[in-house]
C-alpha positions as CSV (number, residue, x, y, z in Angstrom):
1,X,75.9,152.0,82.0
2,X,72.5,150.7,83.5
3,X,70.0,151.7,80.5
4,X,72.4,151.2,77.8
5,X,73.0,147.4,79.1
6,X,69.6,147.4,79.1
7,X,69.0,148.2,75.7
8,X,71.4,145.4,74.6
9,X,70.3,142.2,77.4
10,X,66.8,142.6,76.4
11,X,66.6,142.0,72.9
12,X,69.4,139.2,72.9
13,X,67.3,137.6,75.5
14,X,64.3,137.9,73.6
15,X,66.1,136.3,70.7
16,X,67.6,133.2,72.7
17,X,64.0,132.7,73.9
18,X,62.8,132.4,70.0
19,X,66.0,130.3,69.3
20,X,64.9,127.9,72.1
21,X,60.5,127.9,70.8
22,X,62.2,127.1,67.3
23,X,64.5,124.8,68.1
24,X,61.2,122.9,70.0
25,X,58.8,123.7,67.3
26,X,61.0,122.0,64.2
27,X,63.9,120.2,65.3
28,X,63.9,119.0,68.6
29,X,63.7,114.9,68.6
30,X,60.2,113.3,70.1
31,X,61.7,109.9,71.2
32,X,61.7,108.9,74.6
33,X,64.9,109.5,76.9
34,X,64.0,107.7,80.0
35,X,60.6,105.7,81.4
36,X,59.7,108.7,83.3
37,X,58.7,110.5,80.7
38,X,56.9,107.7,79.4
39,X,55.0,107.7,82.4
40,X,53.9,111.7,82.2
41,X,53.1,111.1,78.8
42,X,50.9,108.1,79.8
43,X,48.9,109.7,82.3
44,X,48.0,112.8,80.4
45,X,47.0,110.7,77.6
46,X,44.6,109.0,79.9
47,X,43.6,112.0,81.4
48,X,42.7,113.6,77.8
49,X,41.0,110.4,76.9
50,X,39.0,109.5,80.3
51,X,39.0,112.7,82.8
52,X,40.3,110.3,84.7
53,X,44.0,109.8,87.3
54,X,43.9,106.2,86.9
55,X,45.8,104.6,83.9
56,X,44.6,101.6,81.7
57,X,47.4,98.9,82.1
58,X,46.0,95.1,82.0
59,X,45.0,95.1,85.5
60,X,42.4,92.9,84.6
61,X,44.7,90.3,83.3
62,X,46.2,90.0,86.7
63,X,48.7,92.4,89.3
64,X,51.9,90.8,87.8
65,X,54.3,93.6,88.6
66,X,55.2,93.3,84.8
67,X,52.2,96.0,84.7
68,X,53.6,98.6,87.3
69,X,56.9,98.9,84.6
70,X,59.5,98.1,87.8
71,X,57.7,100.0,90.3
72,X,57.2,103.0,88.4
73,X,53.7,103.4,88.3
74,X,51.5,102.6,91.4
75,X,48.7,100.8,92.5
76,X,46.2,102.9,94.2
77,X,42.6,102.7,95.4
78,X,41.0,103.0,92.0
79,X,43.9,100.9,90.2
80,X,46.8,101.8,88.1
81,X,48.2,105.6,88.8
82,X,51.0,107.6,87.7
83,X,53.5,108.3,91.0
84,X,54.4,112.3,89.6
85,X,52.1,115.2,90.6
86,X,48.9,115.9,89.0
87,X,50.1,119.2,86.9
88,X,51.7,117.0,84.0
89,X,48.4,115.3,83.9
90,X,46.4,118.2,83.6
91,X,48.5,120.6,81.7
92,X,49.5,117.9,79.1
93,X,46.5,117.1,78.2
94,X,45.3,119.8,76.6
95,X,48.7,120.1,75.3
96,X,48.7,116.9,73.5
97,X,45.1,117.2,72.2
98,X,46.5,120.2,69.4
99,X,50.0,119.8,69.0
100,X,50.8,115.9,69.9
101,X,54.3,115.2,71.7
102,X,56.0,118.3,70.1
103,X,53.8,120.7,72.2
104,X,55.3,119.3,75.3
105,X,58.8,120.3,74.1
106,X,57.6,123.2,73.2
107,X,56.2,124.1,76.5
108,X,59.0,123.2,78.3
109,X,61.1,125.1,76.4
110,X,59.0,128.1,77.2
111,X,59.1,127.3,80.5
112,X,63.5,127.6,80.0
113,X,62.7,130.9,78.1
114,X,60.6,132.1,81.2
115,X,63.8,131.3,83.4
116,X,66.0,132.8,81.4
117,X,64.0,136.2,81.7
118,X,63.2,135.4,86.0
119,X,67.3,134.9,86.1
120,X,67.9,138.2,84.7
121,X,65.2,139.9,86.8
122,X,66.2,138.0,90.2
123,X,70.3,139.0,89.2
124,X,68.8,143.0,89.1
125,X,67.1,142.4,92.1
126,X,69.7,140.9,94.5
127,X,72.4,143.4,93.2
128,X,71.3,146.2,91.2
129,X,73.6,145.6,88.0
130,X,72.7,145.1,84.4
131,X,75.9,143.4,83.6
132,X,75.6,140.8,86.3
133,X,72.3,140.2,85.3
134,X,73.0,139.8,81.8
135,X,76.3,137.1,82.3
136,X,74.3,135.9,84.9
137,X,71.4,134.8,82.5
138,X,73.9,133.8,79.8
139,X,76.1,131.6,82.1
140,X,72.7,130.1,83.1
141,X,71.7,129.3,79.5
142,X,75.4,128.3,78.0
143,X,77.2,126.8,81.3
144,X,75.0,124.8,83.4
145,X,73.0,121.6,82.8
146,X,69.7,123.6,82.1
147,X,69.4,123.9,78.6
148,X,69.3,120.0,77.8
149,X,66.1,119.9,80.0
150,X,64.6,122.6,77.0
151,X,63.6,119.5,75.1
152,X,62.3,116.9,77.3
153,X,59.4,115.7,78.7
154,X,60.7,116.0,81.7
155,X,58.8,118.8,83.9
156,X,62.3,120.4,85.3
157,X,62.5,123.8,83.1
158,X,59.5,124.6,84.8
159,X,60.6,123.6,88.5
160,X,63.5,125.8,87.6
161,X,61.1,128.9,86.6
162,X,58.6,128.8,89.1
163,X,61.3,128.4,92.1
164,X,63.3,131.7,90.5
165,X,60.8,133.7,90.0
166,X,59.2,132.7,93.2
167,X,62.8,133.4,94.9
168,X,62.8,137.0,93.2
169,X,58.9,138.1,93.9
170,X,59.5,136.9,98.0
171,X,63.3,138.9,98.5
172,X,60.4,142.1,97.1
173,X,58.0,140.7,99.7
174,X,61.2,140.8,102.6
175,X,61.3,144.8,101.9
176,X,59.2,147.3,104.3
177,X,57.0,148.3,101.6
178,X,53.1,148.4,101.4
179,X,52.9,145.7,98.5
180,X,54.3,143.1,101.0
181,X,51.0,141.3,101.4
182,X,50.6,140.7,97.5
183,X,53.8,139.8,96.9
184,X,54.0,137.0,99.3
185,X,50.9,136.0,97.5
186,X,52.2,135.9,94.1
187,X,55.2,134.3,95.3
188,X,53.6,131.4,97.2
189,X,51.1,130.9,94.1
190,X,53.9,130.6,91.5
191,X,56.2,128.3,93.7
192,X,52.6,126.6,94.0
193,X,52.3,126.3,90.6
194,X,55.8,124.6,90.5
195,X,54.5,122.0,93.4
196,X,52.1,120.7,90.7
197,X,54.9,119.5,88.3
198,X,57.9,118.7,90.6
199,X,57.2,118.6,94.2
200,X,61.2,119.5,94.8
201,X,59.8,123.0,94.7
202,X,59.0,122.6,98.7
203,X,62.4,122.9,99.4
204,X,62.0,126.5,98.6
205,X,59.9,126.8,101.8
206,X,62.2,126.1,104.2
207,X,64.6,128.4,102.9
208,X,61.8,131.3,102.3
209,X,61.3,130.6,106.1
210,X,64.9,131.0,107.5
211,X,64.9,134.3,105.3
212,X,61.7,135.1,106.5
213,X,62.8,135.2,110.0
214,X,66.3,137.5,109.5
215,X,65.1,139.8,107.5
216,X,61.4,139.9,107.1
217,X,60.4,143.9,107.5
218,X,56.5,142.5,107.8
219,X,56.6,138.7,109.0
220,X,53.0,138.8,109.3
221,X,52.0,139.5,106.4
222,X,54.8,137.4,104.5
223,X,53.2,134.3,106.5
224,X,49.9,135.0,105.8
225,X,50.5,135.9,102.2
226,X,52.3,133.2,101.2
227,X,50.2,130.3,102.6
228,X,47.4,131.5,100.9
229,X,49.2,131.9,97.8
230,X,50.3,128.5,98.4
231,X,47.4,127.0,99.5
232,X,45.2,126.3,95.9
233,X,48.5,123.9,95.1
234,X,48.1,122.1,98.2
235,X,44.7,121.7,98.0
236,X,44.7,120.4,94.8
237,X,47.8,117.9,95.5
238,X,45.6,117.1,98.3
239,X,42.9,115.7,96.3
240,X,44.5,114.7,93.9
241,X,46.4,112.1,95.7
242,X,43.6,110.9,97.8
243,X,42.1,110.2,94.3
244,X,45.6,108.9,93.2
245,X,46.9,106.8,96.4
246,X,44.0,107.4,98.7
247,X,45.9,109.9,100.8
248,X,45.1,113.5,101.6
249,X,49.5,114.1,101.7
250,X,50.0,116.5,98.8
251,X,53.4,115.5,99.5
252,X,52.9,111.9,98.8
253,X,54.5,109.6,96.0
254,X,51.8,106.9,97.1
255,X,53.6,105.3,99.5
256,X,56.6,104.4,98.0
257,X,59.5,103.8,100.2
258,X,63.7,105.1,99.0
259,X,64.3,109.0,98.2
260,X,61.1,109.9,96.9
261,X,59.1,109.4,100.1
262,X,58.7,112.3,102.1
263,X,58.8,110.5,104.8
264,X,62.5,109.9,104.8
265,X,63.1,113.5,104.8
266,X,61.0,114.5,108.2
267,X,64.6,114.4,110.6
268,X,65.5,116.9,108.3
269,X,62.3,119.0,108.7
270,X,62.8,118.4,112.5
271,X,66.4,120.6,112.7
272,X,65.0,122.9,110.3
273,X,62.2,123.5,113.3
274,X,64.7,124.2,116.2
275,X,66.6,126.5,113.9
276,X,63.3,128.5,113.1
277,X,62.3,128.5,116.8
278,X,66.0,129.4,117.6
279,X,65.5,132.4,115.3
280,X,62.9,133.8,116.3
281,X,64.0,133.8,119.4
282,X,66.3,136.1,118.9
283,X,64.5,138.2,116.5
284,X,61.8,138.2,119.2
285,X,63.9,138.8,122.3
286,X,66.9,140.8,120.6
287,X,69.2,138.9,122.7
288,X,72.3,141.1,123.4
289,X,75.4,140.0,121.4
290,X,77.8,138.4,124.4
291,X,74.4,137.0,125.9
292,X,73.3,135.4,122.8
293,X,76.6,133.4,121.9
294,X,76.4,131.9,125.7
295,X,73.0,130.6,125.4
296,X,73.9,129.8,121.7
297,X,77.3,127.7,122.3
298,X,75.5,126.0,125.5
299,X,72.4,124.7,123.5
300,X,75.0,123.5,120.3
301,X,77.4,121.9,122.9
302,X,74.6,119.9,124.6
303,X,72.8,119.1,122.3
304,X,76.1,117.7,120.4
305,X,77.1,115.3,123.5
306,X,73.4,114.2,123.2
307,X,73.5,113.2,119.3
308,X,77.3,112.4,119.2
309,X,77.0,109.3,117.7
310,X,74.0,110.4,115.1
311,X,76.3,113.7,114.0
312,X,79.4,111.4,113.2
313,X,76.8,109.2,111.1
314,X,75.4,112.6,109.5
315,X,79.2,114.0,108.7
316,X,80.2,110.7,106.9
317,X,76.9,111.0,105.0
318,X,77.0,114.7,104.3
319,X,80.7,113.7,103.3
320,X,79.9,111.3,101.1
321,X,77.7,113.2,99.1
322,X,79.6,116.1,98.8
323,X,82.6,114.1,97.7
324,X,80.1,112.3,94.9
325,X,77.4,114.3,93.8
326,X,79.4,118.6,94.2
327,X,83.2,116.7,93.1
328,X,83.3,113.6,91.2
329,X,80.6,111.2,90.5
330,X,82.5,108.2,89.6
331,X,82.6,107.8,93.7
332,X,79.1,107.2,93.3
333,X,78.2,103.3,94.6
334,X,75.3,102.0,93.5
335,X,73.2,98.6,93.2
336,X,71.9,99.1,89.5
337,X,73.6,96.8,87.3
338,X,73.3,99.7,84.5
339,X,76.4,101.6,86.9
340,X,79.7,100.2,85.9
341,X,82.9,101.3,86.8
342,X,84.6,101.1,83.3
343,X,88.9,100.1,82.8
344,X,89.6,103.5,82.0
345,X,89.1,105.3,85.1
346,X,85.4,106.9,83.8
347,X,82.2,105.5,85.4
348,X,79.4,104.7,83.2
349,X,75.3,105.6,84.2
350,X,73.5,103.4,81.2
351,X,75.9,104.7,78.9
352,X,76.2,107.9,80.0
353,X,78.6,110.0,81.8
354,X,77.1,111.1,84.1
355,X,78.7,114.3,85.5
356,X,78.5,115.8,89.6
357,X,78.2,119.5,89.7
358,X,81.9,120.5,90.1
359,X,82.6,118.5,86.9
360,X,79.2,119.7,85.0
361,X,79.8,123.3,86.3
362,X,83.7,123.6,86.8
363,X,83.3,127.3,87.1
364,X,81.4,126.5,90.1
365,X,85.5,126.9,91.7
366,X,84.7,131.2,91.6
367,X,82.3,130.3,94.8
368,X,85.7,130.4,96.9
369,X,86.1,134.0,95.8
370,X,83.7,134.8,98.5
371,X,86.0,133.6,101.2
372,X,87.2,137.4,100.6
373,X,85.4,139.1,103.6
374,X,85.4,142.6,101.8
375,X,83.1,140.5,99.0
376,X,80.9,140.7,101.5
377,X,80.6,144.1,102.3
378,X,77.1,146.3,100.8
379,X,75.7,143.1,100.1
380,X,76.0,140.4,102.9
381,X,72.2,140.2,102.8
382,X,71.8,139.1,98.8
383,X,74.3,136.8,99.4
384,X,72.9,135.0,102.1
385,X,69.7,134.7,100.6
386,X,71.7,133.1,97.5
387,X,73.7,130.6,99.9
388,X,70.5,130.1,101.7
389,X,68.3,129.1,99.0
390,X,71.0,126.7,97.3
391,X,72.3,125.1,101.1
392,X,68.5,124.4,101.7
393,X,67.8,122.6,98.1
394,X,71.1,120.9,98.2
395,X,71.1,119.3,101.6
396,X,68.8,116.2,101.3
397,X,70.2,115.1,98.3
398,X,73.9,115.5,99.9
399,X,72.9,113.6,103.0
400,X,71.4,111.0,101.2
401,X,73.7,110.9,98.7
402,X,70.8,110.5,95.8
403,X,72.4,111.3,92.3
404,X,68.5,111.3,90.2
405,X,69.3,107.9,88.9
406,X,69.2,107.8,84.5
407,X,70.5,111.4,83.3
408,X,73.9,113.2,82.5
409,X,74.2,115.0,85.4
410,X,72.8,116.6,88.7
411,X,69.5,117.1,87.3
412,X,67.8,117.9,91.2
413,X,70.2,120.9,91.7
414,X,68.2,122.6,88.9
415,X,66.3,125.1,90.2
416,X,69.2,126.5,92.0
417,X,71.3,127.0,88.7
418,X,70.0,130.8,87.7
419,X,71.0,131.8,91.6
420,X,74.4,130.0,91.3
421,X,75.1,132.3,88.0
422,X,74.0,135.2,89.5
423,X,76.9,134.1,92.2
424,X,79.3,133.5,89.3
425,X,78.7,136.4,87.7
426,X,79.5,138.3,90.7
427,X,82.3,136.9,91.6
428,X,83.8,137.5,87.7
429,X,82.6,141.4,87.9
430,X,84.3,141.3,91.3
431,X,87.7,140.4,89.9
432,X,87.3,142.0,86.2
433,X,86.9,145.7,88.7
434,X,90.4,144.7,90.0
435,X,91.8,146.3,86.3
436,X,90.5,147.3,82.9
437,X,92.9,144.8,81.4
438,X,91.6,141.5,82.8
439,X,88.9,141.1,80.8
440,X,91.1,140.2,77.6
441,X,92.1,137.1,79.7
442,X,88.7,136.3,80.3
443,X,87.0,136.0,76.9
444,X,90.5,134.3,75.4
445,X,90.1,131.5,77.8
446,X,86.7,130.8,77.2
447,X,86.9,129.4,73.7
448,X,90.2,127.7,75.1
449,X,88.8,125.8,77.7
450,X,86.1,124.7,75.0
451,X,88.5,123.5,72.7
452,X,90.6,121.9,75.1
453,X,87.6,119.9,75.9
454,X,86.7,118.5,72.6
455,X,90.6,117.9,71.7
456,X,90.4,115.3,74.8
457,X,86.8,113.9,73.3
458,X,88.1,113.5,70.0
459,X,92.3,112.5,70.7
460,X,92.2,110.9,74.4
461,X,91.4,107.3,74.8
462,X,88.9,107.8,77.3
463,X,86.4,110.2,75.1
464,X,84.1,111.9,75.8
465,X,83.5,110.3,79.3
466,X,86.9,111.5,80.2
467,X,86.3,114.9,79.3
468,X,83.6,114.9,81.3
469,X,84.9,113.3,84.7
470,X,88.0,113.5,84.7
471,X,89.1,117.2,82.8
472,X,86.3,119.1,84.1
473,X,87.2,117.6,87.3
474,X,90.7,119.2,86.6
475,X,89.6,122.3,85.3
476,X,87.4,122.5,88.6
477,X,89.8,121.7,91.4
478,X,92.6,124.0,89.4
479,X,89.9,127.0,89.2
480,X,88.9,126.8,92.7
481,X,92.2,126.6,94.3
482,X,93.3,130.1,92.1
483,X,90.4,131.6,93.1
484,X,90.8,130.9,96.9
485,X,94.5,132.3,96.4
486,X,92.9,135.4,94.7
487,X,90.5,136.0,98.0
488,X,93.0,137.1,99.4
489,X,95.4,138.3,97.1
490,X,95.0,141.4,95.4
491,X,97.7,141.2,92.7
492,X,96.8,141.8,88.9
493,X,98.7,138.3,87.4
494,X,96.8,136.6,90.4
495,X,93.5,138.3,88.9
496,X,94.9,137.6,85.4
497,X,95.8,133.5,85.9
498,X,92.2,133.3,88.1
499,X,90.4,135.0,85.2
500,X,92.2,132.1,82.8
501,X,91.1,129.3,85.0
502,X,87.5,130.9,85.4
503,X,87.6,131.6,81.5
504,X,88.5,128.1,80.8
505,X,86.0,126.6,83.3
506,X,83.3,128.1,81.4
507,X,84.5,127.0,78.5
508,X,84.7,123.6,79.9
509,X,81.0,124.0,81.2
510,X,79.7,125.0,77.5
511,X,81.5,122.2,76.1
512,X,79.6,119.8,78.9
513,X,75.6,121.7,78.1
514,X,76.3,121.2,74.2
515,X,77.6,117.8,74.6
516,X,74.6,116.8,76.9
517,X,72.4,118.5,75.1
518,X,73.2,116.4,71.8
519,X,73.4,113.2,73.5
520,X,70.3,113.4,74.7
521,X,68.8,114.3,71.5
522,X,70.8,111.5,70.2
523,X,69.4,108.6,72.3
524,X,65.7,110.0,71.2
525,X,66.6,110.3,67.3
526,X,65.0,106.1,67.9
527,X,61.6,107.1,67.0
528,X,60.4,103.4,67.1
529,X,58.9,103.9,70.5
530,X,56.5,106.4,68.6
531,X,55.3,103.7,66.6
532,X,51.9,103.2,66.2
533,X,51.3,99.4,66.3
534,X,47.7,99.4,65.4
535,X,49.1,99.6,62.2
536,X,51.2,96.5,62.1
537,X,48.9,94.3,64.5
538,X,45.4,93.4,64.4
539,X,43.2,93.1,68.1
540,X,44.7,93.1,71.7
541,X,48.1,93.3,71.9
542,X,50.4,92.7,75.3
543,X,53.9,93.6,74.3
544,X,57.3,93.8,76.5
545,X,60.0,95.9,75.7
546,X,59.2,98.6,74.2
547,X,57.5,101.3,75.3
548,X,55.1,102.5,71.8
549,X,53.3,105.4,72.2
550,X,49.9,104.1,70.7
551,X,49.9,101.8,73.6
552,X,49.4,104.7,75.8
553,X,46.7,105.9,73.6
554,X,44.9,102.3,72.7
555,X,43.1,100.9,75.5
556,X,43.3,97.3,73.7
557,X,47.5,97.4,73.9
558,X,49.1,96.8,77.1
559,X,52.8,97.3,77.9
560,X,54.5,95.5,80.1
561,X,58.0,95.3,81.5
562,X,59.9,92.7,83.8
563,X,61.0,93.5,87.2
564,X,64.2,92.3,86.5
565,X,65.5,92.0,83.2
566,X,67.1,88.7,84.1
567,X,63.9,86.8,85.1
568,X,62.0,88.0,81.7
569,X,58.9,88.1,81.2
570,X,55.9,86.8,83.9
571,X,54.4,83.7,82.5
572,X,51.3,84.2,84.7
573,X,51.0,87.7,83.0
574,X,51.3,86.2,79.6
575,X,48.9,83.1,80.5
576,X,46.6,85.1,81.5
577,X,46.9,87.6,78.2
578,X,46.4,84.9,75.7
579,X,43.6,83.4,77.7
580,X,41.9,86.7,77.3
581,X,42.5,87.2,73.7
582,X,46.3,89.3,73.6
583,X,48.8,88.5,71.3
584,X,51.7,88.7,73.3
585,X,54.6,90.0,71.4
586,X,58.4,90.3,72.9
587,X,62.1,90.9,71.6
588,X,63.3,87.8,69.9
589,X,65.7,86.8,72.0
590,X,63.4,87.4,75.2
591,X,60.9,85.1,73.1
592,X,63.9,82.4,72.8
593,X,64.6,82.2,76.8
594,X,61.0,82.1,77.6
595,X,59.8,79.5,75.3
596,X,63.2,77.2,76.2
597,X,61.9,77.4,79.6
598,X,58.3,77.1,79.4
599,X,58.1,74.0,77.5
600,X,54.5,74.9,76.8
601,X,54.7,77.8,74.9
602,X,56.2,78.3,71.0
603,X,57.6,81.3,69.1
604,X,57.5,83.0,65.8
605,X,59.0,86.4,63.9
606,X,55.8,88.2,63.2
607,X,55.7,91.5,60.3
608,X,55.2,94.7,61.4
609,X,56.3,98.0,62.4
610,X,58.6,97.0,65.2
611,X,60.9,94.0,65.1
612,X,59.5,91.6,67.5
613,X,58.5,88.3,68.2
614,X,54.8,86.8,68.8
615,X,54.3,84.0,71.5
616,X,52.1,81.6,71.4
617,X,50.9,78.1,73.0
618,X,52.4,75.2,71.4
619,X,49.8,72.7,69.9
620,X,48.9,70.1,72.4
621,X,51.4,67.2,70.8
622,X,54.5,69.5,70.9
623,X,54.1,70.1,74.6
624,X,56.2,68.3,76.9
């Protein structure tokens, strides 16, 4: 069945990967979704233009945190800087020199294609069957979150990429084979490659190590392999941010404090340690089996009565952001004024709803159908690598209970989706084996649960949102208690209602990546922020609000953006910009409120290719 499979998954995988370039190359929408990507954009334009890391943003006018677009971008040693790794910067750049925008969309959605393709190969790999690997990679593509990240900006299809094929090339390297050295290489300079774009890709590491330690035929070599594989990435980060932020950290974010400095993560880095240690202890010592759980439960005991009051802190955390970002995210709590609890029981994330991975994913419920301990049997050893890699990536963002802020979903668990398909996928062939006829249920329920899911879009009062918090919720809670029934019952209706539960789970889950997908095509259809207002506006131009792509490009335009939205714009900033020659130009209404209270300024609608106002000083006998 191997080679004929075979035959078939390639070529539809090759076509899907064509569907997705195409898609990129003509219809795929160039508008902004979020500031982040602004902010790639803007440094590989400056890059392209200068050879420089350091942005052109008005410093000179003053450092009015107007300039620094809410704390986005960073102030370093040499001025104005992007926060993201270098690899945007450099890659983009030569991107954007031939094709423009559009060549960043298309790259990305290479980058999904190359996923797509790693999935496959990583599914072969870890279990040595074509049709795993092929629902595997189609689950992947259709059913989780991935494909809306195809047409972005945003660097994530290639975080997922780099970490799966990184994944697949070290479980080779774990083997007692001659290549090991190479392989470990290869592996550390692809998941490398990933640091440069998204440095989430570290969190590989620790889980590469754990592995390392139970299973590694050749530790040696693994070690050594992969830090040099590694090491051109961290050299370069290295530099980079001592340009950037005047640090050598490869790790750093210049300095910023909340969930994106590494710092915050270190206690975690710390237990990770003592497990390693703990490890190789017994790998080292080959502590016998009644000796090993004495020393074992005496070190967890103590060092529990020690920590008791940090682990209670750490289980309500750990808690809390299982209960937010794997069940429901309307129990997320957050300070933005852009989160609101709405009257209909949904939770809106600016205007989106925003989705945790149960309800994004609700066919993530078949996980439970490894509770079976004969699942485990012939393969206990893929599928704690799986559970390994995925525990490792998800467990800072659990404990800290960080969501990713502006998107429709879980957008850090990424570059664990292929491996959490290839777990689906063999958890369905595992109940599909029970009997020949349970695969009708299967592929009825699919297009159920996908219908079901646009009938409560289009017919419920809650829309969309509701189908997306609360039914997927359903469909996820129902689908994971069936399957946990089905662990460890072996009847065929069991296996038939468990396959109708998974069926319309992944139903539910296309319904969620189409839906997501359009929306955030949708909300970029605005090409005004493309806008090229050297055509509109002679000289210098300061403008607030929106975020136009020629003032990335136009040393002489300067974007700003208040720190808070309530305060407006900074009247030092805007002194200071007419003084020098700007015309400062703002919505209307913003223009209004900071005229009204700053007497000494006056207003007026100005023609041009963006609807805006210009402000200017009043004449000396209007001022008060």
């Amino acid at each position: 069945m191997g080679r004929p499979m075979s035959r078939l998954t390639t070529p539809l995988l090759v076509a899907l990967s064509a569907g997705l370039v195409l898609y990129a190359v003509f219809f795929a929408q160039l508008g902004f979704f979020i500031i982040d990507e602004v902010i790639y954009l803007f440094a590989a334009d400056t890059f392209l233009n200068t050879g420089r890391l350091i942005v052109e943003n008005g410093l000179h006018l003053g450092q009015s945190g107007d300039l620094f677009w809410s704390d986005l971008l960073t102030l370093g040693p040499g001025g104005i800087t992007s926060q993201y790794p270098p690899g945007t910067t450099w890659v983009w750049a030569p991107i954007l020199g031939v094709m423009g925008e559009r060549g960043v969309i298309v790259f990305n959605a290479i980058a999904l294609a190359g996923a797509l393709f790693a999935t496959r190969t990583l599914a072969r790999q870890m279990f040595q069957d074509e049709w795993v690997a092929l629902v595997a990679s189609l689950l992947f593509l259709f059913g989780t979150f991935s494909l809306e990240y195809a047409f972005v900006y945003w660097p994530h299809s290639i975080s997922i990429w780099t970490v799966t094929a990184s994944f697949y090339l070290f479980l080779r390297a774990l083997e007692d084979r001659p290549d090991v050295f190479r392989l470990a290489f290869f592996s550390g300079l692809v998941l490398g490659f990933g640091l440069l774009f998204r440095l989430d890709n570290v969190l590989a590491l620790p889980a590469f190590a754990l592995l390392s330690v139970l299973y590694a035929a050749r530790l040696d070599r693994i070690i050594l392999g992969g830090t040099l594989g590694l090491a051109p990435a961290m050299i370069a980060l290295a530099i980079a941010n001592q340009i950037k932020f005047g640090s050598f950290n490869p790790l750093s974010y210049g300095g910023k404090n909340g969930l994106t400095n590494i710092a915050g993560y270190l206690p975690f880095a710390a237990i990770l340690a003592v497990a390693l240690v703990g490890l190789l202890i017994v790998r080292r010592y080959r502590l016998g089996s009644v000796r090993f759980w004495l020393v074992s439960t005496f070190g967890v005991v103590s060092a529990g009565l020690i920590l008791l009051p940090d682990l209670q802190r750490f289980a309500q955390k750990l808690l809390g952001g299982i209960h937010s970002l794997i069940l429901d995210a309307r129990e997320i709590t957050s300070p933005y004024s852009g989160v609101v609890d709405m009257p209909d029981g949904t939770k809106s994330f600016w205007g989106l709803s925003k989705k945790a991975v149960g309800q994004s994913l609700p066919w993530l419920g078949l996980m439970l159908l490894f509770a079976r301990p004969s699942a485990w049997q012939h393969r206990s050893r893929a599928l704690i690598s799986a559970a390994v890699l995925v525990l490792v990536f998800a467990f800072p963002f659990l404990v800290r209970g960080w969501h990713g802020g502006m998107s429709s979903n879980m957008r850090y668990f990424l570059p664990v989706m292929p491996v959490v398909a290839i777990l689906a996928a063999v958890a369905l062939r595992d109940l599909l084996n029970r009997s020949p006829s349970l695969a009708r249920s299967l592929l009825w329920a699919i297009p159920l649960g996908f219908v079901l899911s646009f009938a409560w879009a289009t017919f419920l009062p809650t829309g969309l949102a509701g189908a997306h918090q609360m039914l997927a919720l359903y469909v996820f809670l129902a689908t994971a208690l069936v399957c946990l029934v089905a662990a460890f019952v072996s009847r065929i209706p069991v296996a038939h209602a468990t396959l109708l539960a998974a069926g319309a789970a992944i139903g539910v889950s296309v319904f969620n990546t189409m839906t997501d997908t359009a929306v955030s095509q949708f909300r970029r259809e605005n090409r005004t922020v493309l806008t090229d207002v050297t055509q509109g506006f002679d000289g210098r131009i300061l403008i607030y609000d929106k975020l136009l792509r020629s003032a990335l490009l136009d040393p002489d335009q300067i974007v700003a953006v208040p720190q808070t939205f309530s305060d407006g714009p900074d009247s030092d900033l805007v002194a200071a910009a007419i003084d020098a020659g700007y015309r400062v130009l703002m919505p209307d209404v913003w223009a209004e409120e900071f005229t009204q209270t700053h007497p000494g300024y006056e207003w007026f609608d100005v023609e041009g290719p963006v609807d805006v106002a210009e402000v200017i000083r009043a004449p000396e006998g209007v001022r008060e």
